[in-house]
Backbone as CSV, one residue per row, in Angstrom:
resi,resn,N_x,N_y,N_z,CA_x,CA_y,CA_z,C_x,C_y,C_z
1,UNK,112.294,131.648,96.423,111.554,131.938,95.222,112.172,131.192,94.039
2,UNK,111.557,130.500,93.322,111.949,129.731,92.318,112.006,130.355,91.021
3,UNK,113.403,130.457,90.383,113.446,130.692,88.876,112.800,130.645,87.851
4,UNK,112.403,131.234,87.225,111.743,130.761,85.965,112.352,131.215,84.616
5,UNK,112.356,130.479,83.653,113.018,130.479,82.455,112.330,131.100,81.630
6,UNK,112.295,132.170,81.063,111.048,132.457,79.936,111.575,132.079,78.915
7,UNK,110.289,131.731,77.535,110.778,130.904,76.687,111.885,131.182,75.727
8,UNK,111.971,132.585,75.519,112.833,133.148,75.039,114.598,132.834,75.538
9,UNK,114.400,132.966,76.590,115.838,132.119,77.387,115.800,130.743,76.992
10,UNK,114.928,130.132,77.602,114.676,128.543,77.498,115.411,128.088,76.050
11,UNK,115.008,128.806,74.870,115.266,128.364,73.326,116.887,129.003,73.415
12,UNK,117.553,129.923,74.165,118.730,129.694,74.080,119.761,129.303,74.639
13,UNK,118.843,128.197,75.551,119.927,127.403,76.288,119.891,125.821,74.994
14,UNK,120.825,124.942,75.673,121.623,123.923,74.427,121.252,122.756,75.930
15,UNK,120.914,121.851,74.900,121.126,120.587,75.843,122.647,119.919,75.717
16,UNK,123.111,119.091,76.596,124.174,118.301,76.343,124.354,117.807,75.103
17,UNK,123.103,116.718,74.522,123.478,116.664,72.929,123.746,117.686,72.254
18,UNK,122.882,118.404,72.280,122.936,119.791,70.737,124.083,120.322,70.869
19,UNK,124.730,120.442,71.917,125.905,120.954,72.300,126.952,120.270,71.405
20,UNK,126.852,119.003,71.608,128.608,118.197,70.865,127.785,117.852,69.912
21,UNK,126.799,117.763,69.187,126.395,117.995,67.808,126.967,119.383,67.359
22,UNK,126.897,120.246,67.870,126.945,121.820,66.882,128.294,122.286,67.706
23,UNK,129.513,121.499,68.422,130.246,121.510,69.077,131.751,120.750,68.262
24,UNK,130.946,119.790,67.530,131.570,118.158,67.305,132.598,117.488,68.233
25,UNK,132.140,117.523,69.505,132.822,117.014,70.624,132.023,115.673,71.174
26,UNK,132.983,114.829,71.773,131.758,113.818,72.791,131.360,114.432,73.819
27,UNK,130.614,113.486,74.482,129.937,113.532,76.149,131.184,113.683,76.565
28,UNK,131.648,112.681,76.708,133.318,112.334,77.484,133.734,113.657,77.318
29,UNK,134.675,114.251,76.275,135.113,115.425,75.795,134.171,116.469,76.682
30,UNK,133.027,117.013,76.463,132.270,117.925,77.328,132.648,117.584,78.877
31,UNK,132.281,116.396,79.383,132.956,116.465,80.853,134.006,116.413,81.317
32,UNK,134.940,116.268,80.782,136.210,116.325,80.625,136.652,118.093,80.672
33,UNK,136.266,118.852,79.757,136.524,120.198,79.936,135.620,120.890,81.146
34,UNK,134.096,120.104,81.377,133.557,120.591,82.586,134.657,120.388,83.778
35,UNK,134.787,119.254,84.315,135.978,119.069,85.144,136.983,120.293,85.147
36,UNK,137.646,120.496,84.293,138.385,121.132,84.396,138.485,122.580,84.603
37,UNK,136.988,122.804,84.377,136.574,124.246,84.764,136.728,125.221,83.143
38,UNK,137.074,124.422,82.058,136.874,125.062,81.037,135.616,125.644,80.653
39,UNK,134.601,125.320,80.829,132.995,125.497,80.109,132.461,125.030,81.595
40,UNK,131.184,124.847,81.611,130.184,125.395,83.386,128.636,125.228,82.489
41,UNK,127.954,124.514,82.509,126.885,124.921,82.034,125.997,125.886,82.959
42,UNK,124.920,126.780,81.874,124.335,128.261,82.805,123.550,127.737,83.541
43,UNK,122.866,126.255,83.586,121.394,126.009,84.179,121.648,124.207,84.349
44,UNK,120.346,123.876,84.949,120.271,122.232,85.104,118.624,122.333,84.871
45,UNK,118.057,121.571,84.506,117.026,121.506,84.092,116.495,120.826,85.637
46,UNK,115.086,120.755,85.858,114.297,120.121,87.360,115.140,118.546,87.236
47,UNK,114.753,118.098,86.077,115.242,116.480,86.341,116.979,116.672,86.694
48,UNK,117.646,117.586,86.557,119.175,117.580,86.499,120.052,117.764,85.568
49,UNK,119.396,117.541,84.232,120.462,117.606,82.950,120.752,119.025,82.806
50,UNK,122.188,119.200,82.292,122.091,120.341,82.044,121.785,121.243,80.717
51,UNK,122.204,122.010,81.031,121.628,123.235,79.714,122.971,124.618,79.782
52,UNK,123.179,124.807,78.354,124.227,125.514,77.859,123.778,126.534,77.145
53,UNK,124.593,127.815,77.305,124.490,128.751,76.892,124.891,128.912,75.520
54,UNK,124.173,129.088,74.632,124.915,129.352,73.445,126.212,129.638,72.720
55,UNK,127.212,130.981,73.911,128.403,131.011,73.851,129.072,129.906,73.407
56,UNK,128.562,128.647,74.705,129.624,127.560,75.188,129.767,127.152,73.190
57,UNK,129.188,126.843,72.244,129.600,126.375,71.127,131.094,127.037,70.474
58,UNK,131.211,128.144,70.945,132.233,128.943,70.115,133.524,129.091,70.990
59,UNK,133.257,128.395,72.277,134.031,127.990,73.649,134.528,127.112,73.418
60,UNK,133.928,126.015,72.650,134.253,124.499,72.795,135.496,124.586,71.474
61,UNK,134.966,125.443,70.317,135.691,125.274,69.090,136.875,126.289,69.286
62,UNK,136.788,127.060,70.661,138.559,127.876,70.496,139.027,126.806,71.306
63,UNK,138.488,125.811,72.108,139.254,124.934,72.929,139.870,123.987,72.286
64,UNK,139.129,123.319,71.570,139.766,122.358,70.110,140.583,122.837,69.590
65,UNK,140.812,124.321,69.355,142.203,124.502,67.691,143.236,125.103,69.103
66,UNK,142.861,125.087,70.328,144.037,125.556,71.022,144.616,124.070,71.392
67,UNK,143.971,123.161,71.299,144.895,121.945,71.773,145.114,121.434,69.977
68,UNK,144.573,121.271,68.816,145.673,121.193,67.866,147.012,121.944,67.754
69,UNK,146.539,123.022,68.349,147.788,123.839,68.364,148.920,123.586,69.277
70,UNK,148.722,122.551,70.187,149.721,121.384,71.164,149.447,122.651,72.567
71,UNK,148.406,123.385,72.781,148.265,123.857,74.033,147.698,122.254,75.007
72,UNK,148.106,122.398,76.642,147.607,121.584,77.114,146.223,122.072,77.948
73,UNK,146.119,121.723,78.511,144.018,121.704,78.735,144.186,122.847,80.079
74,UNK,145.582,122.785,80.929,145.957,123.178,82.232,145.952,125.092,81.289
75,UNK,147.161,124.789,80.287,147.511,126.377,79.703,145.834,126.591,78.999
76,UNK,145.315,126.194,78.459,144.063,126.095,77.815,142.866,127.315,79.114
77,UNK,143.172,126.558,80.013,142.366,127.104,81.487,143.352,128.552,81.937
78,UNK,143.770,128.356,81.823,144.748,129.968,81.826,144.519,130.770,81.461
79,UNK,144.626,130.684,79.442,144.140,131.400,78.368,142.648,131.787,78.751
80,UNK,141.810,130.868,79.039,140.348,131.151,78.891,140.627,132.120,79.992
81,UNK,141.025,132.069,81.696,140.396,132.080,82.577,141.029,133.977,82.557
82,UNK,142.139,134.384,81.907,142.509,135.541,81.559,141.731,136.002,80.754
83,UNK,141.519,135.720,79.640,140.445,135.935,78.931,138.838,136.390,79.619
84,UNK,138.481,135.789,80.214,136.985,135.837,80.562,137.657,136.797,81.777
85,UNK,138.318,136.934,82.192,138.321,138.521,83.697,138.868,139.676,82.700
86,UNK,139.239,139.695,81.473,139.261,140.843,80.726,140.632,141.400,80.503
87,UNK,141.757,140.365,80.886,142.987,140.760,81.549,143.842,139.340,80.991
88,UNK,144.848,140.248,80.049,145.777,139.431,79.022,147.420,139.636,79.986
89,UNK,147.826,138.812,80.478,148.676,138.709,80.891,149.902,138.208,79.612
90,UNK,150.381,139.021,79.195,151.463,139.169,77.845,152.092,138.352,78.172
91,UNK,153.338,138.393,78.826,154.476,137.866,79.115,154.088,136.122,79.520
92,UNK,153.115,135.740,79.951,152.354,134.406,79.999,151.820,133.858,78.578
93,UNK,151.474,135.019,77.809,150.613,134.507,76.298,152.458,134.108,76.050
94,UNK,153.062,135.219,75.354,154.541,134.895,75.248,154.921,133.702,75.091
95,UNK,155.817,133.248,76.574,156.383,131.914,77.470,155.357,130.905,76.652
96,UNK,153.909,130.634,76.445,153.183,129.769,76.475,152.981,130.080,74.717
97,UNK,153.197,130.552,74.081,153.519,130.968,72.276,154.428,130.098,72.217
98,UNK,155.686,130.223,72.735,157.111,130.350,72.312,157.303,128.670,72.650
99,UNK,156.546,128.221,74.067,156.726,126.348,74.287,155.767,125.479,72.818
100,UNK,154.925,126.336,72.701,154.182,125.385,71.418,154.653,125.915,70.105
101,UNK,155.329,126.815,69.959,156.357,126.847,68.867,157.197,125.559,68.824
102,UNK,157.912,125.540,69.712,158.902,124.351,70.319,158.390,123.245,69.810
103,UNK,157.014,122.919,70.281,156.339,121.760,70.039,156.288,121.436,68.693
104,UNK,155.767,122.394,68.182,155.566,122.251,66.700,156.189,122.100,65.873
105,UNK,157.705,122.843,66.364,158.802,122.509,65.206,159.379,120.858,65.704
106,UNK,159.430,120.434,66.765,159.594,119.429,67.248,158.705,118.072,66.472
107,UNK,157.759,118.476,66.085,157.365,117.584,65.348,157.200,117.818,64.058
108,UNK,157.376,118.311,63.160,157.101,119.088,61.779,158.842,118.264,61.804
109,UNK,160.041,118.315,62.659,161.453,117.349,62.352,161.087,116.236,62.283
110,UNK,160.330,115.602,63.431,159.919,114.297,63.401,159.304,113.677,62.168
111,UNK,158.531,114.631,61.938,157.824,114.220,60.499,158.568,114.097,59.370
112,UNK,159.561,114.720,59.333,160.119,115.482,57.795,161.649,113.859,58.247
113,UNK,161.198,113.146,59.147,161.752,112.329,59.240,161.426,111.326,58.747
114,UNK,160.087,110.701,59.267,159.580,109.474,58.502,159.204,110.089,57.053
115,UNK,159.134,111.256,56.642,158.806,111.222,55.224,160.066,111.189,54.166
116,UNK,161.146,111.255,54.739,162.511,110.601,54.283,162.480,109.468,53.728
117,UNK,161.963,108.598,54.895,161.371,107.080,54.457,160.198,106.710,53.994
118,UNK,159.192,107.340,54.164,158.192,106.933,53.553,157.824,107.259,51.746
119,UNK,158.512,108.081,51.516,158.302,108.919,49.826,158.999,108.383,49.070
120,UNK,160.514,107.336,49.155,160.715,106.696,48.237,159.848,105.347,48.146
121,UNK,159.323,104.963,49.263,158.266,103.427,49.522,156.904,103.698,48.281
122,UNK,156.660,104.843,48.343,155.738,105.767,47.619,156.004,105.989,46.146
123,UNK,157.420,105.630,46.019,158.131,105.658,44.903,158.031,104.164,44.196
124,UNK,157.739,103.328,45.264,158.111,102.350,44.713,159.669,101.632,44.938
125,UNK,160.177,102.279,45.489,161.413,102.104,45.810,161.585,101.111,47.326
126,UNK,161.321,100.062,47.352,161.673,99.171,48.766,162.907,98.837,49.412
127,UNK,164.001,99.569,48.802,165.201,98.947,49.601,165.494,99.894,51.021
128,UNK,164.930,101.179,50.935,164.363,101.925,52.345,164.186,100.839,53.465
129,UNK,163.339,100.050,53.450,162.682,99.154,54.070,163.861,98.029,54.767
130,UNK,164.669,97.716,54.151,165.674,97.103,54.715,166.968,97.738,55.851
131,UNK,166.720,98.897,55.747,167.222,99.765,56.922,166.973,99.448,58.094
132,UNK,167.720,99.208,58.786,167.340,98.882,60.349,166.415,99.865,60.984
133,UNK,166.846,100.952,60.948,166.372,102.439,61.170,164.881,102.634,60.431
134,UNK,164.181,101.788,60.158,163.270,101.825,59.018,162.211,100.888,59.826
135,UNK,162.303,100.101,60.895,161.505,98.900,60.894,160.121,99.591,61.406
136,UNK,160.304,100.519,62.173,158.978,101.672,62.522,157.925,101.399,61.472
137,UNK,158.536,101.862,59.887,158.137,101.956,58.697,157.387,100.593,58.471
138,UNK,157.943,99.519,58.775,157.458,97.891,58.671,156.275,98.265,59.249
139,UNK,156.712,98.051,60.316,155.407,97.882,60.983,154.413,98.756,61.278
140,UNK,154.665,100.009,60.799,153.131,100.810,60.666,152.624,100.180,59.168
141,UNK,153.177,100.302,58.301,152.786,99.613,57.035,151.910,98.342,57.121
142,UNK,152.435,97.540,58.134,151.829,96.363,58.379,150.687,96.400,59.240
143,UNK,151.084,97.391,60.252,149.526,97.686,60.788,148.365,98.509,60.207
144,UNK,148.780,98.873,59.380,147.921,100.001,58.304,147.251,98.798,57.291
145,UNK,147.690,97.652,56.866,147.459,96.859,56.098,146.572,95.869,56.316
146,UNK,146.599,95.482,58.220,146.268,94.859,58.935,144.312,95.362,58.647
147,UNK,144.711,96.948,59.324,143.637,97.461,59.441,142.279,97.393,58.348
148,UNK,142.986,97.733,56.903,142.194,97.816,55.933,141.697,96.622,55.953
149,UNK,142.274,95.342,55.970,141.862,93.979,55.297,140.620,94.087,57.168
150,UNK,140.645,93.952,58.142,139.219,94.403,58.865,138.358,94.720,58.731
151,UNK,138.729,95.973,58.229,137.454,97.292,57.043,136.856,96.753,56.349
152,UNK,137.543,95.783,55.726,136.750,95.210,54.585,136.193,94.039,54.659
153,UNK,136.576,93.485,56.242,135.463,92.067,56.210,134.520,92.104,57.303
């Protein structure tokens, strides 16, 4: 017996576009988390494309601020997959808090590193630049410089 969609369903399923339009994700990005078993679309349309449940938009945008947040896509599938059976495994949220803490302060040093060097350059101040320890600084500068003069032709 074959399915039928009534229209009322039909209008709240999402095509692949509308999806990373009201998502702001790519194609790539969407199959990429399909793969991985993050998101599943609810339906396939006769020709094959699929079709998304409305949820999936508010799916896609906790998946995004959990990987700004330096989660990886593997812990990402964890979180969700505890999540969606109703069952918070603490001591896992924890362990997986406490490594992207790590992360974060790990780079917030890194940073507070090149901005050592970069804020007197900002100053106006170029003898930074002659630091051996500094040439990073060269050459993003130079590739940043590179870039604009592109932009503009």
């Amino acid at each position: 017996m074959k399915t039928v969609n009534t229209l009322t369903a039909f209008k709240s399923l999402q095509t692949t576009s509308a999806l990373c339009k009201a998502a702001n994700v790519t194609r790539g990005q969407l199959r990429l988390y399909e793969d991985e078993g993050l998101i599943a679309p609810l339906s396939r349309t006769e020709a094959g494309y699929r079709q998304y449940g409305t949820d999936t938009v508010d799916r896609l945008k906790a998946i995004m601020h959990l990987k700004e947040l330096g989660f990886t896509l593997a812990e990402i599938a964890l979180l969700l997959s505890d999540r969606d059976q109703g069952e918070l495994d603490v001591q896992a949220i924890v362990r997986l808090a406490c490594e992207v803490l790590s992360k974060i302060d790990e780079r917030i040093a890194a940073l507070q590193v090149i901005r050592a060097y970069v804020a007197p350059v900002a100053l106006g101040d170029m003898s930074v630049l002659q630091d051996e320890d500094c040439n990073f600084l060269v050459q993003f500068m130079t590739a940043l410089s590179v870039e604009k003069t592109r932009r503009r032709a």
